[in-house]
Structures are given as structure tokens and as C-alpha cells.
ZADRENVO-463367 format. One record per residue: residue in one letter; x, y, z of N, C-alpha, C, O in turn. Coordinates in Angstrom, 3 decimals, decimal comma, always signed. Layout:
% residues N
+------+----------+----------+----------+----------+----------+----------+----------+----------+----------+----------+----------+----------+
: code :       nu :       nv :       nw :      cau :      cav :      caw :       cu :       cv :       cw :       ou :       ov :       ow :
+------+----------+----------+----------+----------+----------+----------+----------+----------+----------+----------+----------+----------+
:    A :        X :        Y :        Z :        X :        Y :        Z :        X :        Y :        Z :        X :        Y :        Z :
...
+------+----------+----------+----------+----------+----------+----------+----------+----------+----------+----------+----------+----------+
***
This chain:
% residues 98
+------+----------+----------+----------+----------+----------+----------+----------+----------+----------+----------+----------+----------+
: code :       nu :       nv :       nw :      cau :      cav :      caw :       cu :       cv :       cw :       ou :       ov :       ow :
+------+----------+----------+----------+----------+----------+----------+----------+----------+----------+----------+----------+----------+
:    X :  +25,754 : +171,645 :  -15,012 :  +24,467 : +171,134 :  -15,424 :  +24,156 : +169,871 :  -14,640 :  +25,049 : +169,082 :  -14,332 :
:    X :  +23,069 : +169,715 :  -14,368 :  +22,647 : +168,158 :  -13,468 :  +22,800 : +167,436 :  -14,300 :  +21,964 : +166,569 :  -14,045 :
:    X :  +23,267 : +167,166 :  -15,116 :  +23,583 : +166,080 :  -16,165 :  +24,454 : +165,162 :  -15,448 :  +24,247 : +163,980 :  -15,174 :
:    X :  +25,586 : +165,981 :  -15,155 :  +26,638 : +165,121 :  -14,120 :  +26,155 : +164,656 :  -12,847 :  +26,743 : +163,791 :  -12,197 :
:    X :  +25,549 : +164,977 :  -12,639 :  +24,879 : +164,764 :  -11,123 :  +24,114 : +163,741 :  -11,112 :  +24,093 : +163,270 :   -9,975 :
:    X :  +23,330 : +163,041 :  -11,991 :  +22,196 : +161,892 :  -12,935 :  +23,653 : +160,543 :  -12,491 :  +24,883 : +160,583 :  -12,464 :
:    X :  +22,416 : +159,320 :  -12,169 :  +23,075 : +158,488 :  -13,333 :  +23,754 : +158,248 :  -14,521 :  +24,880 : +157,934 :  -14,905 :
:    X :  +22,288 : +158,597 :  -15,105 :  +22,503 : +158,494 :  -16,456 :  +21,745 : +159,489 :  -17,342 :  +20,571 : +159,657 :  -17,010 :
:    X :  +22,045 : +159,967 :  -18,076 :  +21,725 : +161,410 :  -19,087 :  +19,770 : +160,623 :  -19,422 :  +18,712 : +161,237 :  -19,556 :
:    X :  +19,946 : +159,662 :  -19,439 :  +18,066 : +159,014 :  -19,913 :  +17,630 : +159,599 :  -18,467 :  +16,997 : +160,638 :  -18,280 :
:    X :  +18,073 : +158,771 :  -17,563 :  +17,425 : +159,184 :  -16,036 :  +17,163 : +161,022 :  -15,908 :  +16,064 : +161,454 :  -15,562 :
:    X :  +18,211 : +161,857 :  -16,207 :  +18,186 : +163,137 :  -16,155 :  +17,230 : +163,496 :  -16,880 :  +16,565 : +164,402 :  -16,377 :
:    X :  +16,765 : +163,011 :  -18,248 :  +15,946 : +163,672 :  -19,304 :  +14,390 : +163,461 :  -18,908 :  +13,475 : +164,282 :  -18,965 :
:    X :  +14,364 : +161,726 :  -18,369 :  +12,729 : +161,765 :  -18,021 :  +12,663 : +161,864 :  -16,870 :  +11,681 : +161,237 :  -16,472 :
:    X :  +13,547 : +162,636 :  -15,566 :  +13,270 : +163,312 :  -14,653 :  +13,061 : +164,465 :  -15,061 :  +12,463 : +165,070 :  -14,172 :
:    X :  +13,187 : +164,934 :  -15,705 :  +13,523 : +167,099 :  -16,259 :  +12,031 : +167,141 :  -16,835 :  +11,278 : +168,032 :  -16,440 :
:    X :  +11,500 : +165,991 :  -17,956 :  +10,665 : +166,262 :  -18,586 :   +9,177 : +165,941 :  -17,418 :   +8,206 : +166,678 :  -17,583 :
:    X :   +9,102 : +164,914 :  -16,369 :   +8,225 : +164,738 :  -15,837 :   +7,971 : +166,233 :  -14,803 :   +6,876 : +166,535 :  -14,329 :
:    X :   +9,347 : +167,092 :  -14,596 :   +8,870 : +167,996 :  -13,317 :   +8,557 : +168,966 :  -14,342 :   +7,574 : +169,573 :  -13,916 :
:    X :   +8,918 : +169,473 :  -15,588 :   +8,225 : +170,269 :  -16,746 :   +7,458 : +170,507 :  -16,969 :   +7,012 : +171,611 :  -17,283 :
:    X :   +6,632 : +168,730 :  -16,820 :   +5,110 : +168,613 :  -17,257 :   +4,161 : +169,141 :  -16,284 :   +3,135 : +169,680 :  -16,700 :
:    X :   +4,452 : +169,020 :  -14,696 :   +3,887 : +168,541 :  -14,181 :   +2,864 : +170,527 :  -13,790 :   +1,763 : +170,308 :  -13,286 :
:    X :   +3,079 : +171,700 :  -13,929 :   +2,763 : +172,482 :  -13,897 :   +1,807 : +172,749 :  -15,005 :   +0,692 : +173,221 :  -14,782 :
:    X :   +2,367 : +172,359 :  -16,572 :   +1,422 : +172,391 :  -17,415 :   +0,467 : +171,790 :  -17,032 :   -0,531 : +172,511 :  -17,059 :
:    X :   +0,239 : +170,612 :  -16,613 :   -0,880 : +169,768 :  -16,591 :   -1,984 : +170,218 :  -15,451 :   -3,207 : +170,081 :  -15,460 :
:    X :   -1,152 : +170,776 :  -14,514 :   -1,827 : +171,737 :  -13,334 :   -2,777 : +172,945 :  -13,689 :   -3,798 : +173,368 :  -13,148 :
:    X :   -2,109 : +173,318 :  -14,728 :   -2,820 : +174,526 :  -15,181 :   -3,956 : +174,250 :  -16,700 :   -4,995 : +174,781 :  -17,089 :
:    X :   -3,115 : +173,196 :  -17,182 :   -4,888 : +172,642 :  -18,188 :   -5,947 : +172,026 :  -17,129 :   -7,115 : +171,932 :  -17,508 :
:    X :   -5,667 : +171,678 :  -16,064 :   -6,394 : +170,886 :  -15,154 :   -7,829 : +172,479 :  -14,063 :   -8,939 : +172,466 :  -13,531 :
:    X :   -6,581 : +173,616 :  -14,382 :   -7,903 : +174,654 :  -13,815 :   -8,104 : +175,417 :  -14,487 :   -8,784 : +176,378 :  -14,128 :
:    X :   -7,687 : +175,338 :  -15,534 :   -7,984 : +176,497 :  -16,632 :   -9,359 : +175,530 :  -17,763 :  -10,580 : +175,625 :  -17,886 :
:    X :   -8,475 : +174,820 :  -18,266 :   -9,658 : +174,065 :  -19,571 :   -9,430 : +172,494 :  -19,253 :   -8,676 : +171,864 :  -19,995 :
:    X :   -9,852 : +172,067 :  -18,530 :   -9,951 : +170,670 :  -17,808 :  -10,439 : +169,771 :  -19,055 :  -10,011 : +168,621 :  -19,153 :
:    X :  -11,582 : +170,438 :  -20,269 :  -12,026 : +169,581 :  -22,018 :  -10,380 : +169,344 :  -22,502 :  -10,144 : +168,314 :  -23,133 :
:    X :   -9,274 : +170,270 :  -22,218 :   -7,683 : +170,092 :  -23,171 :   -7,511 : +168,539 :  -23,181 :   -7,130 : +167,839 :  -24,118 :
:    X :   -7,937 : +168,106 :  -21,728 :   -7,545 : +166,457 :  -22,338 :   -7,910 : +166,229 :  -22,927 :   -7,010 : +165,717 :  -23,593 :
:    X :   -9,244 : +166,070 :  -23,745 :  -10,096 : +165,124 :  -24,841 :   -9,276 : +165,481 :  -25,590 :   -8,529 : +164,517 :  -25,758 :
:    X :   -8,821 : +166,620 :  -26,378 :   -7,927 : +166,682 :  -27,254 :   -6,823 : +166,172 :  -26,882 :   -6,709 : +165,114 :  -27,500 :
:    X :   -5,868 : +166,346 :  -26,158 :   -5,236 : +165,580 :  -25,644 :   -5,213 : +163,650 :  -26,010 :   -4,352 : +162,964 :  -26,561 :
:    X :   -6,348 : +163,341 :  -25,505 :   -6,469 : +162,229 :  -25,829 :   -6,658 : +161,402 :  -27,162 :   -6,409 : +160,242 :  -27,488 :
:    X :   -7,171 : +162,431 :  -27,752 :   -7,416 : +162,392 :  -29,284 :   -6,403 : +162,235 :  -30,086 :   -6,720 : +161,450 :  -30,981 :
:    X :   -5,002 : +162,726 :  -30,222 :   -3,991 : +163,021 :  -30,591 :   -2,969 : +162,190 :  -29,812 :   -1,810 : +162,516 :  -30,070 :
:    X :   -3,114 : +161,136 :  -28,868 :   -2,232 : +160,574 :  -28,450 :   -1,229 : +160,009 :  -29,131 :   -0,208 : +160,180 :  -28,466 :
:    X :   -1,036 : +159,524 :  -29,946 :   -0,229 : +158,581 :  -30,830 :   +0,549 : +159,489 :  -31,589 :   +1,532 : +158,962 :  -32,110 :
:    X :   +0,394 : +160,759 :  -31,816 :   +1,050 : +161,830 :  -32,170 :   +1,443 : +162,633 :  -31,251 :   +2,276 : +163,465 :  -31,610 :
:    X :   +1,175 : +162,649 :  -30,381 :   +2,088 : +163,031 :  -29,317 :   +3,182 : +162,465 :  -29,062 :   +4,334 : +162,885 :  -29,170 :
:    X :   +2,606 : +161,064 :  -28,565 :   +3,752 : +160,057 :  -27,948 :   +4,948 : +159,778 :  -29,397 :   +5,974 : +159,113 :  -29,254 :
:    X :   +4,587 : +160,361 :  -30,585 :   +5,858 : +159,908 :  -31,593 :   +6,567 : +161,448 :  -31,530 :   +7,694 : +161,391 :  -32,022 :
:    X :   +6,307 : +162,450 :  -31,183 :   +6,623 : +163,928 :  -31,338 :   +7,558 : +163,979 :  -29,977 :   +8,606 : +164,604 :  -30,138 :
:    X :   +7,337 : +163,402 :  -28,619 :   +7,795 : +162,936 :  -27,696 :   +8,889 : +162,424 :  -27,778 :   +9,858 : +162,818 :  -27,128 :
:    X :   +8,909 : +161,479 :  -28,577 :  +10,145 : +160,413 :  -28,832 :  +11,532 : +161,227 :  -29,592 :  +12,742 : +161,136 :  -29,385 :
:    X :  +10,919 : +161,841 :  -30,315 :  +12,277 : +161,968 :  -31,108 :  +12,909 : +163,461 :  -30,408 :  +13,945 : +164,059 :  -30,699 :
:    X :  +11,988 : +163,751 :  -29,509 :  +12,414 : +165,011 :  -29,016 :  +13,289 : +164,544 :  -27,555 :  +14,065 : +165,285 :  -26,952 :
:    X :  +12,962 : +163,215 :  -27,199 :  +13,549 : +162,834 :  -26,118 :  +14,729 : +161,964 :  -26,254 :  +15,193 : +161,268 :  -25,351 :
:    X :  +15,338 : +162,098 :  -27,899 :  +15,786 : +161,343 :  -28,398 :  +17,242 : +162,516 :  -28,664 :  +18,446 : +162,379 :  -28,447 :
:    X :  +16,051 : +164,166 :  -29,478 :  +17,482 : +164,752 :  -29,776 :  +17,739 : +165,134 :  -27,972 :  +18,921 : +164,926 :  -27,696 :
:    X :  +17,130 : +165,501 :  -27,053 :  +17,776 : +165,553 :  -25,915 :  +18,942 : +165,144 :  -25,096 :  +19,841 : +165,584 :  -24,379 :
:    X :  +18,302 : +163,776 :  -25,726 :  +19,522 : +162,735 :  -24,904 :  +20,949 : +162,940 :  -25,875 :  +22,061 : +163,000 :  -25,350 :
:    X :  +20,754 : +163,029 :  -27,257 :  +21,877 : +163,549 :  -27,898 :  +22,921 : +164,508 :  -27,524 :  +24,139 : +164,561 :  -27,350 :
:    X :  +21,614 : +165,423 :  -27,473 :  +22,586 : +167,087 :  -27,286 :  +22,904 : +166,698 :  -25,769 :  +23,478 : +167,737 :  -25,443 :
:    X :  +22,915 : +165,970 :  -24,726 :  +23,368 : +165,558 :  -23,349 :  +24,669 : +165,265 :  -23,625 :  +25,659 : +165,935 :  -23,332 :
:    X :  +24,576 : +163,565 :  -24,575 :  +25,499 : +162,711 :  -24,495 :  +26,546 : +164,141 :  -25,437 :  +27,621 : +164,212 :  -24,842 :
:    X :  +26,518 : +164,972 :  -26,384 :  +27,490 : +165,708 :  -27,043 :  +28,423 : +166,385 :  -26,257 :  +29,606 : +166,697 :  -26,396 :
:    X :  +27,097 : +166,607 :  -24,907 :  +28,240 : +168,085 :  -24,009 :  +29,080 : +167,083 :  -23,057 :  +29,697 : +167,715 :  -22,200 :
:    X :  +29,265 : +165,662 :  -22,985 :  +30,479 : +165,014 :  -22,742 :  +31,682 : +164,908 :  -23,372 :  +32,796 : +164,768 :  -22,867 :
:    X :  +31,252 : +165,013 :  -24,926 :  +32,050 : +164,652 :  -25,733 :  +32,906 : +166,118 :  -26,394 :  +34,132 : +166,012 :  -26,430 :
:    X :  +32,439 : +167,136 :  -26,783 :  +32,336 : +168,419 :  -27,851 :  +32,706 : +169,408 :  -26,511 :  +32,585 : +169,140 :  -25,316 :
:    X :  +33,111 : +170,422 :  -27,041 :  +32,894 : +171,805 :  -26,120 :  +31,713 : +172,503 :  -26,103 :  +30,885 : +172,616 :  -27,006 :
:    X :  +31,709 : +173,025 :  -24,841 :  +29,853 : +173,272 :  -25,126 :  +29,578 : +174,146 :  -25,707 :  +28,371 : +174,278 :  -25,913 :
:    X :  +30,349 : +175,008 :  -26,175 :  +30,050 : +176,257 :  -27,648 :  +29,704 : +175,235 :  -28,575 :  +28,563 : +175,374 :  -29,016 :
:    X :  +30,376 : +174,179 :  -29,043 :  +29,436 : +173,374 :  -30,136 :  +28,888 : +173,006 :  -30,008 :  +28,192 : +172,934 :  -31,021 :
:    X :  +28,360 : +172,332 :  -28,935 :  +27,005 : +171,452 :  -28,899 :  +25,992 : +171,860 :  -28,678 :  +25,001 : +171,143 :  -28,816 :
:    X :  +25,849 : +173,837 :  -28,041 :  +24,991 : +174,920 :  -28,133 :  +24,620 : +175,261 :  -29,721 :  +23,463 : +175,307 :  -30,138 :
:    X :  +25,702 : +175,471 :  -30,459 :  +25,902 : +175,789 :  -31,711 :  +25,086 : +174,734 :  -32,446 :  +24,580 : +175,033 :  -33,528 :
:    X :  +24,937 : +173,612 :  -31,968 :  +24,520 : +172,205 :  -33,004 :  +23,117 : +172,202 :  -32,546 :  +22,184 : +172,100 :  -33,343 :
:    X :  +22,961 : +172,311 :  -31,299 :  +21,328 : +172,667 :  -30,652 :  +20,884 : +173,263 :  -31,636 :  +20,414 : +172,661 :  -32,601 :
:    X :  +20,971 : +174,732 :  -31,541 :  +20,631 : +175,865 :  -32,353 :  +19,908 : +175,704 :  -33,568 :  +18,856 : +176,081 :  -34,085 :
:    X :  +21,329 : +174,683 :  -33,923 :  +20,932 : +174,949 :  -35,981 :  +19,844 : +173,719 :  -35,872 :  +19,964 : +172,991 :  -36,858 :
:    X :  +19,026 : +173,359 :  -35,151 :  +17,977 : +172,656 :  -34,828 :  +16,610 : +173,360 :  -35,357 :  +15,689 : +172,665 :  -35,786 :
:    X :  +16,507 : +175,178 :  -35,288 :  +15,695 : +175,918 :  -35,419 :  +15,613 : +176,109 :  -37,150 :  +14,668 : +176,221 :  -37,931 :
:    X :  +16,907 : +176,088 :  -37,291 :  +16,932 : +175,849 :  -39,074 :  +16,172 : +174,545 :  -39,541 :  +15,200 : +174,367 :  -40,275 :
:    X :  +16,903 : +173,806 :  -38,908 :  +16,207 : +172,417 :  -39,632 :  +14,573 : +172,076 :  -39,910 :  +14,051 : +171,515 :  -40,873 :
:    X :  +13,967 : +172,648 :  -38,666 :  +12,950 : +172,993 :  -38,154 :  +12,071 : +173,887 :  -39,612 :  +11,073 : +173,453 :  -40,189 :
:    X :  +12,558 : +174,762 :  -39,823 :  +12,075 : +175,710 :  -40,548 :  +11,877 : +175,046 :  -42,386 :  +10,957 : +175,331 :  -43,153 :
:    X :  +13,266 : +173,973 :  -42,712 :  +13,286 : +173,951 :  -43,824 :  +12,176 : +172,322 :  -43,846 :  +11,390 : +171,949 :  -44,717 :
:    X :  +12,449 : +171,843 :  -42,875 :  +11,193 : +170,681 :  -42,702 :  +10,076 : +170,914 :  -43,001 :   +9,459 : +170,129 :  -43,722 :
:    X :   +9,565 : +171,953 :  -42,571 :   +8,357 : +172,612 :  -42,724 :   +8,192 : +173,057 :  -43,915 :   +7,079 : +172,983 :  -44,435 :
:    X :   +9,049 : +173,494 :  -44,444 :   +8,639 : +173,992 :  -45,359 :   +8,577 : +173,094 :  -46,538 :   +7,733 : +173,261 :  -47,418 :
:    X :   +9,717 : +171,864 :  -46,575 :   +9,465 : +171,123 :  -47,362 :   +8,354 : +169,629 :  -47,290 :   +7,956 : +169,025 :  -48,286 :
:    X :   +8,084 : +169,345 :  -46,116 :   +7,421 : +168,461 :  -45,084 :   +5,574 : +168,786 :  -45,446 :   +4,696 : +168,240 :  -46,114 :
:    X :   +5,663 : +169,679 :  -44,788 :   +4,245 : +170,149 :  -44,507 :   +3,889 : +171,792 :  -45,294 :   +3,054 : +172,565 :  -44,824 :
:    X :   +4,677 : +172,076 :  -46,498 :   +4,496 : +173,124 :  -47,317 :   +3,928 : +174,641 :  -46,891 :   +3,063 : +175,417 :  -47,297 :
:    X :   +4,900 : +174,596 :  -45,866 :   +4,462 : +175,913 :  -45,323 :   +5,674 : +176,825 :  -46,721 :   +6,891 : +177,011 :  -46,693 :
:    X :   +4,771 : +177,140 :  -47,632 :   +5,810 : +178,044 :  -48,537 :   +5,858 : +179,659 :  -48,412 :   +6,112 : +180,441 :  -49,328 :
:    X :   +5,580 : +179,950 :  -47,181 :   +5,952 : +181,321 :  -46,435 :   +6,773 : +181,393 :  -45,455 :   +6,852 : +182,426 :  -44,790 :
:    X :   +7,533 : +180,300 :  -45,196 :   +8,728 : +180,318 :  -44,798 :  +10,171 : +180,158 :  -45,828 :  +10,459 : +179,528 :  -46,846 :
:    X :  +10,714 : +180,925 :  -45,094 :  +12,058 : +180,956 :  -45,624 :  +12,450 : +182,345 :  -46,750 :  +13,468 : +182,436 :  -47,436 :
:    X :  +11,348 : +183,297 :  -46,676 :  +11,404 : +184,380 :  -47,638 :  +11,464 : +185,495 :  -47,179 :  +11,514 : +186,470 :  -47,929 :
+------+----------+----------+----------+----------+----------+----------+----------+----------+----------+----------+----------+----------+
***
């Protein structure tokens, strides 16, 4: 993984996430060029949805130094659970989980 190859696992994450972006933004840019206003609208919720996602990243990085990477795949994962019961208890989606 370029993880090892980085400095540092931060340097790796907001290099990975800037070359990620940079196609999306290409393609709201010739497809629906209005996506920014929304975009812009929602900034402050972005930039906090951003954070903690660049946050478990750097986690699940710093783990596959530490853990074998069957667990720290395994710990990724149960991310999709967490995900599900958040929601459901968070923002009352009560058609999940049945």
C-alpha cells in the first residue's frame, strides 16, 4: 500500500483524497456546473462529514502498522454496521435493520 511509501499516513490521506476529488469535480464541472450552489450551500456540513471521515482514515492507516491486516479490514468493515445502527438511531430511519 503507498502508505509506506508517504511520509506520513496524513500526507498519504490528503494526497489520495485531493487526486479522488479531482475527477468528480471535472465531471460536476460538465455535466451540472448549478452542483456547486448546492455545494456551496451545505459547506459547513460537508467540511464536518470530511473531518471525521479523514479522521477514521487516518485510523484505519495508523491500525495496518500496528494489527494484521485481516483485522484492520475486519474493523473497517464493521464501520457499515455502525453506519446502519446510527441511522437508525440518529436520524430514525426505522426501516433499517429489519
Amino acid at each position: 500500500m503507498g502508505t509506506h511509501l508517504s511520509p506520513s499516513p496524513v500526507l498519504f490521506a490528503a494526497v489520495q483524497r485531493v487526486i479522488m476529488a479531482i475527477p468528480v469535480v471535472v465531471y460536476l464541472i460538465l455535466v451540472s456546473p448549478r452542483s456547486f450552489k448546492h455545494l456551496l450551500h451545505r459547506f459547513p456540513a460537508f467540511v464536518t462529514i470530511s473531518v471525521f471521515e479523514i479522521v477514521a482514515f487516518i485510523c484505519f492507516l495508523k491500525s495496518l502498522e500496528t494489527l494484521l491486516v485481516s483485522y484492520a479490514i475486519a474493523a473497517k468493515r464493521s464501520n457499515v454496521l455502525l453506519s446502519v445502527i446510527v441511522g437508525r438511531v440518529v436520524f430514525k430511519e426505522w426501516y433499517l435493520l429489519f
